[in-house]
N, C-alpha and C positions, 0 to 999 in steps of 0.2 A: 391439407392443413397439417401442418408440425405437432404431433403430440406433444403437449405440455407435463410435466413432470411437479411435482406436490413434492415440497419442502416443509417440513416444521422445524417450528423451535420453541423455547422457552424461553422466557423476559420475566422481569421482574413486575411488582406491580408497577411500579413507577412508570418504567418505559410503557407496559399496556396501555397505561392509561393518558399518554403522550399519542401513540398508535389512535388507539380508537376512536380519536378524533380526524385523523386526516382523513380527506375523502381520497378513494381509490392505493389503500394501503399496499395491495398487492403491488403495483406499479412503482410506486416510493419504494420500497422495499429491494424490488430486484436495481430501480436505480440505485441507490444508496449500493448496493453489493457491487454492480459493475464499475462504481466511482473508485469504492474502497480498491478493490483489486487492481485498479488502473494505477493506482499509484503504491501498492504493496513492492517491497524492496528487491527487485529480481534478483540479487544471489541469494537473500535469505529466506526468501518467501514469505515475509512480512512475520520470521519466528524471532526477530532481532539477535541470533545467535550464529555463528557458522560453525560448520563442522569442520573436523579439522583441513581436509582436500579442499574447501571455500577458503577457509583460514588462509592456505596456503598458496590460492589463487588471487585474495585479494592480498597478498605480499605482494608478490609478483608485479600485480597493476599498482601499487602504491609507492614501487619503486621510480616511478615515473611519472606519478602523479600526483595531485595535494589534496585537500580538505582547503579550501579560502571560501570567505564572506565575503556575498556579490556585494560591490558598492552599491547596486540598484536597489535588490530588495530586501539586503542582510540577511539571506539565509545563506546556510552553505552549499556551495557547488564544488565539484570536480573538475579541477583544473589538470591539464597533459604540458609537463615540464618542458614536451618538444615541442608546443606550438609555440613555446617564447622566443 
């Protein structure tokens, strides 16, 4: 059996009392955290800042790349100028 590791934290009352009602909060919990991280910004690490060697990586890719609004579901994606 995998030893399991103990995390705490602290919330406010607000979210506590959100929490203490779901049954099996531990479970909500680690999902919620694998959701968020799946979708955290791989060059910035979800800190929304770069340092300046990222800064200077996302040039780089930006030179060849765009920011466009899917027609589909109007968020924006990443479009590569050589696939046109």
């Amino acid at each position: 059996m995998k030893k399991q590791e103990i995390i705490t934290f602290k919330v406010d009352r607000q979210l506590h009392d959100i929490l203490k009602n779901i049954p099996n909060r531990s479970e909500f919990i680690r999902s919620a955290i694998i959701n968020a991280l799946g979708s955290t910004c791989p060059l910035c690490n979800g800190t929304g800042v770069l340092n300046p060697d990222q800064k200077g990586h996302w040039d780089e890719f930006t030179a060849d790349h765009s920011l466009e609004m899917c027609d589909n579901c109007n968020e924006l994606m990443l479009v590569c100028s050589r696939d046109r």
